[in-house]
MMTF fields as JSON, N, C-alpha, C and O atoms, coordinates in Angstrom:
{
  "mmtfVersion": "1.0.0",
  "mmtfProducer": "UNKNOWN",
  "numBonds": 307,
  "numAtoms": 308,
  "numGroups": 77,
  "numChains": 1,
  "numModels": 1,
  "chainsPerModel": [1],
  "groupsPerChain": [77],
  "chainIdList": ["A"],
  "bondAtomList": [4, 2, 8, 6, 12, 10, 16, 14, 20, 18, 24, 22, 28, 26, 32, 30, 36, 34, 40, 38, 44, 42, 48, 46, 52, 50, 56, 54, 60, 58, 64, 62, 68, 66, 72, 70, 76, 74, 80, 78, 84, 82, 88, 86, 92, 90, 96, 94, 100, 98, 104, 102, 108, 106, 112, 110, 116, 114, 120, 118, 124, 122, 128, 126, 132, 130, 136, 134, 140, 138, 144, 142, 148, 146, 152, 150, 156, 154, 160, 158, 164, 162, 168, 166, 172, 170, 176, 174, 180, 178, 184, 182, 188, 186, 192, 190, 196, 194, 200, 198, 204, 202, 208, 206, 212, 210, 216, 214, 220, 218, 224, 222, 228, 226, 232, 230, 236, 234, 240, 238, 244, 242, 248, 246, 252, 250, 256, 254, 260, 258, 264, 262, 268, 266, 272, 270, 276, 274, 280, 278, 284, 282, 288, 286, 292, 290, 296, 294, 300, 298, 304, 302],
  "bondOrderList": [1, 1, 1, 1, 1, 1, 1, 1, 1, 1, 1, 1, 1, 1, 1, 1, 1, 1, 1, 1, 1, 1, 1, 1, 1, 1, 1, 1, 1, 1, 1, 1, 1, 1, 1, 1, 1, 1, 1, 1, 1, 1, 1, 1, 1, 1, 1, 1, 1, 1, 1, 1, 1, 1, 1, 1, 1, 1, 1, 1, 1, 1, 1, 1, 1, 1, 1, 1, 1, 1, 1, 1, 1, 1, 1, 1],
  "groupList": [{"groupName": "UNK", "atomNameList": ["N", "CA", "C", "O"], "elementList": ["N", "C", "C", "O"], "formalChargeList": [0, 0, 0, 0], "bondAtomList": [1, 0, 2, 1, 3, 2], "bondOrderList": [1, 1, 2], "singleLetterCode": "X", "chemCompType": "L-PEPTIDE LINKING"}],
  "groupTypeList": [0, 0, 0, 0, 0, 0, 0, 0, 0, 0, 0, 0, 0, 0, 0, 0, 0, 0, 0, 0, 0, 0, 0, 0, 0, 0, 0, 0, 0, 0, 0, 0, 0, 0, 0, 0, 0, 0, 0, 0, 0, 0, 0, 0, 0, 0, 0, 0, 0, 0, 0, 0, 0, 0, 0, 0, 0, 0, 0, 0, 0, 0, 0, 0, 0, 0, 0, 0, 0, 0, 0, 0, 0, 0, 0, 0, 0],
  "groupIdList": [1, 2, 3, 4, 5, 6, 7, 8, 9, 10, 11, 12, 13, 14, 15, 16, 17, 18, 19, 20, 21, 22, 23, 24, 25, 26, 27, 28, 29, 30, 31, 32, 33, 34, 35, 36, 37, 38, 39, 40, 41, 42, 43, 44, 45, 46, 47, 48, 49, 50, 51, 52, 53, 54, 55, 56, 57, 58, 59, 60, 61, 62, 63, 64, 65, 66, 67, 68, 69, 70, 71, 72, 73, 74, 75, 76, 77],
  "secStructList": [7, 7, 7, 7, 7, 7, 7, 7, 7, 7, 7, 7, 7, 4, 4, 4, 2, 2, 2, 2, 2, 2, 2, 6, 6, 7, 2, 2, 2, 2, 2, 6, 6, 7, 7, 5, 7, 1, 1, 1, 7, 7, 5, 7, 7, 6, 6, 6, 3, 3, 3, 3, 3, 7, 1, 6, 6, 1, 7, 3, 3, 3, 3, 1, 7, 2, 2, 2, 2, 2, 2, 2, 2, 2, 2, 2, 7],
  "xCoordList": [0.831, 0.0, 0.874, 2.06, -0.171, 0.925, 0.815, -0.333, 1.382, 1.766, 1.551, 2.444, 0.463, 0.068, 0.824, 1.041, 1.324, 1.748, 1.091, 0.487, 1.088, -0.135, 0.627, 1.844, -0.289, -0.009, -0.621, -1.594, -0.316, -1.224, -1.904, -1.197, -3.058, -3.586, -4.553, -5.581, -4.39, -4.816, -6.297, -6.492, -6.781, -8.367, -8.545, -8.268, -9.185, -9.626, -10.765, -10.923, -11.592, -13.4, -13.7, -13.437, -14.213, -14.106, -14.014, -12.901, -15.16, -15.367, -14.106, -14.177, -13.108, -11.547, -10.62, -9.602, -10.856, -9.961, -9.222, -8.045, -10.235, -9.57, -8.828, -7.952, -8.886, -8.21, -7.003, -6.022, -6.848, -5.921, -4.371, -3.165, -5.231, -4.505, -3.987, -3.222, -4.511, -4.432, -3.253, -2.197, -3.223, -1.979, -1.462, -0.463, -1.06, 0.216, 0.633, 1.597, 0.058, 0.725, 0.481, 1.209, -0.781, -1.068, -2.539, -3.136, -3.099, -4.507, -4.53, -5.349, -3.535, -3.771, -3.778, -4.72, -2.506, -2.17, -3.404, -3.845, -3.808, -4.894, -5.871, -6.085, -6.552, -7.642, -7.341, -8.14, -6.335, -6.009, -5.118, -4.576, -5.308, -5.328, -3.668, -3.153, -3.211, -1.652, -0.846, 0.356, -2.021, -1.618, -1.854, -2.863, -0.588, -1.401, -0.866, -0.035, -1.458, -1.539, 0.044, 0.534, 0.655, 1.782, 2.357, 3.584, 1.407, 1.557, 1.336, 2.141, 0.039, -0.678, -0.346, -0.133, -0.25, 0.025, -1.384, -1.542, -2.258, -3.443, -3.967, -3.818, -4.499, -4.733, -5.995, -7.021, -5.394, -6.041, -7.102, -6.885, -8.327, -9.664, -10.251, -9.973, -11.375, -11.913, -12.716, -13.179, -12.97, -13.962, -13.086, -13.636, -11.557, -10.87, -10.153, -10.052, -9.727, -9.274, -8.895, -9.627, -8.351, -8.001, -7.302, -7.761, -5.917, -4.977, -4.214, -4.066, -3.845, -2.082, -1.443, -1.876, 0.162, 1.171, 2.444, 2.675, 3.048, 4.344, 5.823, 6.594, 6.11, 7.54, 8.514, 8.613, 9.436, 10.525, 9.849, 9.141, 10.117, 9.163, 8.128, 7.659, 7.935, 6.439, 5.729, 6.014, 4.157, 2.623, 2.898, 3.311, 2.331, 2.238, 0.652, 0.267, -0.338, -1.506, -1.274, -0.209, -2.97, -3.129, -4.562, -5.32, -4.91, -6.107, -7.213, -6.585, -8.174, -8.724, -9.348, -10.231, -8.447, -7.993, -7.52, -6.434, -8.685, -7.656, -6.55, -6.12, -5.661, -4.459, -3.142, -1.945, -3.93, -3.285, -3.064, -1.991, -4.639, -4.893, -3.938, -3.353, -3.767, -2.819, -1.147, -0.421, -0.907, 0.509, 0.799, 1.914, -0.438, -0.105, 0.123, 1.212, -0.756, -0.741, 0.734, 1.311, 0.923, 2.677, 3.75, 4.586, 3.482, 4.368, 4.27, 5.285, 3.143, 3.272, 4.151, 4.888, 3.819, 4.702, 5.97, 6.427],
  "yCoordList": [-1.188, 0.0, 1.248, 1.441, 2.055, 3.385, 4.345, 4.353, 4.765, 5.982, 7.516, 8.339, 7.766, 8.942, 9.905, 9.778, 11.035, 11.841, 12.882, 13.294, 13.526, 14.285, 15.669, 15.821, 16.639, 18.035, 18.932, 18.423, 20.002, 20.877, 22.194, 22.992, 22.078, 23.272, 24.351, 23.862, 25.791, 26.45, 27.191, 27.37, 27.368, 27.765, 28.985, 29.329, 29.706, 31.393, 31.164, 30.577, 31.928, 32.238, 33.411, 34.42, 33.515, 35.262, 35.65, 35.715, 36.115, 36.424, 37.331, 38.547, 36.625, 36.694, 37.156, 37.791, 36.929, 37.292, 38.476, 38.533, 39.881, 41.266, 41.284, 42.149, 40.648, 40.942, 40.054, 40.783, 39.052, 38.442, 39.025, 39.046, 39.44, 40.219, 41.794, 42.598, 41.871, 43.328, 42.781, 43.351, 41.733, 41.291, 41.112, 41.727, 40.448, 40.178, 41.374, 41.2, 42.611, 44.102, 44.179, 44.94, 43.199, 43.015, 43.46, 43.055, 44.422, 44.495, 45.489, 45.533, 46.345, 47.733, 47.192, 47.265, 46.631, 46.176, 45.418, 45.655, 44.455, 43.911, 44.534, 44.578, 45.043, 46.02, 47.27, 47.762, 47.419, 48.103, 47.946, 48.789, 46.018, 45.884, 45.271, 44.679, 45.518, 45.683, 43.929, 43.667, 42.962, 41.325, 40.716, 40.868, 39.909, 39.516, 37.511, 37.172, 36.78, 35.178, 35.275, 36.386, 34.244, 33.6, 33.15, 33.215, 32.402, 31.674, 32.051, 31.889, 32.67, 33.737, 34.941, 35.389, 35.758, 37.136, 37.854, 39.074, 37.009, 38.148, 38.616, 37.91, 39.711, 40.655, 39.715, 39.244, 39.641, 38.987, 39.82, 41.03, 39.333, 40.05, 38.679, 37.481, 39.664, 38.547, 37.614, 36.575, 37.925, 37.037, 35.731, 34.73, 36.117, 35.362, 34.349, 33.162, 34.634, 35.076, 33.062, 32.895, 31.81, 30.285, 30.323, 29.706, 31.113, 30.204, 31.71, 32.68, 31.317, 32.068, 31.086, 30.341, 31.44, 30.338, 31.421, 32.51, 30.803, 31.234, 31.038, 30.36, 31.403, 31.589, 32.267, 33.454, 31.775, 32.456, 33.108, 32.399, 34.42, 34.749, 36.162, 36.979, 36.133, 36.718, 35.581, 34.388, 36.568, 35.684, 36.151, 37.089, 34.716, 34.52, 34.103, 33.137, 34.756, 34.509, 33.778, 33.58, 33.051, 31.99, 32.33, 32.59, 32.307, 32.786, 31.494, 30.522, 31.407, 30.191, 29.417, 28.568, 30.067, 29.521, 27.774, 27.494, 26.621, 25.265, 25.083, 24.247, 26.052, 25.261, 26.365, 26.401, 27.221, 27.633, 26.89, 26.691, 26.34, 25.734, 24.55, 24.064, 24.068, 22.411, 22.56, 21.78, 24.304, 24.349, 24.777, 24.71, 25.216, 25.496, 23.824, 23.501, 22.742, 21.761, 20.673, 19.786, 21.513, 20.746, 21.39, 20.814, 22.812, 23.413, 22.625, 22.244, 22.552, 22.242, 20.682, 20.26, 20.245, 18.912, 18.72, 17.581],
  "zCoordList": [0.0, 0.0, 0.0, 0.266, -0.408, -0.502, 1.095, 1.539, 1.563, 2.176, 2.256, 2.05, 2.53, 2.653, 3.342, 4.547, 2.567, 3.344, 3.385, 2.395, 4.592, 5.595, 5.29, 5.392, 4.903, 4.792, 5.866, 6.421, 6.234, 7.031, 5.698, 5.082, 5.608, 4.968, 5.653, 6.123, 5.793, 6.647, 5.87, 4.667, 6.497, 5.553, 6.226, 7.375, 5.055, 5.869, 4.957, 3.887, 5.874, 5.345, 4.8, 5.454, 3.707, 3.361, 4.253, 4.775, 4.896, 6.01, 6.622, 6.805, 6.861, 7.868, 6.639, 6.916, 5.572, 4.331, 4.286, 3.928, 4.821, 4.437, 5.935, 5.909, 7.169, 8.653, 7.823, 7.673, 7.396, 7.453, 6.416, 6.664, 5.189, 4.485, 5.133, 4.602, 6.112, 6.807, 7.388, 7.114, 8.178, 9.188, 8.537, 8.911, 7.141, 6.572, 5.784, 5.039, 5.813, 5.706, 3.99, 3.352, 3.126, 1.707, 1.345, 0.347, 2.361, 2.149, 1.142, 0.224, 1.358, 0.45, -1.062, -1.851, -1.284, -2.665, -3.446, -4.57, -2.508, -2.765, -3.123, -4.334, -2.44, -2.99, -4.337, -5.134, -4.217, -4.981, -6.527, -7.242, -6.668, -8.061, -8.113, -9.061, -7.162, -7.563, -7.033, -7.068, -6.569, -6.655, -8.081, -8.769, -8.432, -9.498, -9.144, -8.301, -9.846, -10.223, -9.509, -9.308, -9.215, -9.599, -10.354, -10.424, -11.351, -12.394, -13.619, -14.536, -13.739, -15.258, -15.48, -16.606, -14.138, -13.779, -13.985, -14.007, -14.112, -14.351, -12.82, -11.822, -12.823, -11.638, -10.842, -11.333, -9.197, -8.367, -7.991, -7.932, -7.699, -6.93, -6.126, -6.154, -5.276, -4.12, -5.171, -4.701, -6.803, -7.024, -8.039, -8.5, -8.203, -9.364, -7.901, -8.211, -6.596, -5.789, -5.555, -4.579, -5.794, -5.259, -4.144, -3.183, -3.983, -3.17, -3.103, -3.847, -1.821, -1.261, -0.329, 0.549, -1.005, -0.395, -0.108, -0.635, 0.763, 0.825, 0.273, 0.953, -0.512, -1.505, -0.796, -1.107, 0.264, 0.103, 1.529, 2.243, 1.846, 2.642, 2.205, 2.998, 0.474, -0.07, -0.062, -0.171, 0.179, -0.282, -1.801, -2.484, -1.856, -3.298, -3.552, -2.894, -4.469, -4.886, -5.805, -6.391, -6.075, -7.358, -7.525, -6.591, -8.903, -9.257, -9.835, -10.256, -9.881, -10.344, -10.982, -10.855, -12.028, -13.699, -13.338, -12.83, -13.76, -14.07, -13.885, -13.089, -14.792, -15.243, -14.436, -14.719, -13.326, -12.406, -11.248, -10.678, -10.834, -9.55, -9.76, -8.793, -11.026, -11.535, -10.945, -10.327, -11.599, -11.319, -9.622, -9.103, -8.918, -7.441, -7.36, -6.887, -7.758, -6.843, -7.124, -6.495, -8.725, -8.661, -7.686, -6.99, -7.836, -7.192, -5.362, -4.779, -4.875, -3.467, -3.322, -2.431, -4.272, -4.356, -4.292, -4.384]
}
């Protein structure tokens, strides 16, 4: 059998979305157009809005385009 290996993934609720981006010092940018994809580069909003990860020590957004959400899930690999 195979071996599962166990990840931790952290979930935010809209809801908590704009406090959380406030604490990581990215709310302004955010709202203001200036996040874009990781992967596509097209401009992040709350409604295009999949995934943020950490690179290095920037957030990095992912937007949720298919064949974005595909390359976050190689990249986490």
């Amino acid at each position: 059998m195979f071996k599962k290996e166990k990840k931790k993934i952290n979930l935010v609720y809209d809801d908590d979305l704009k406090g959380m981006l406030k604490r990581l010092g990215i709310l302004d940018d955010f709202v203001q157009g200036r996040k874009k994809c990781e992967f596509c580069k097209n401009i992040i909003n709350v409604e295009n809005l999949h995934s943020l990860f950490k690179k290095s020590e920037d957030i990095k957004f992912v937007c949720d385009s298919p064949e974005c959400i595909k390359k976050l899930l190689v990249y986490l690999k």
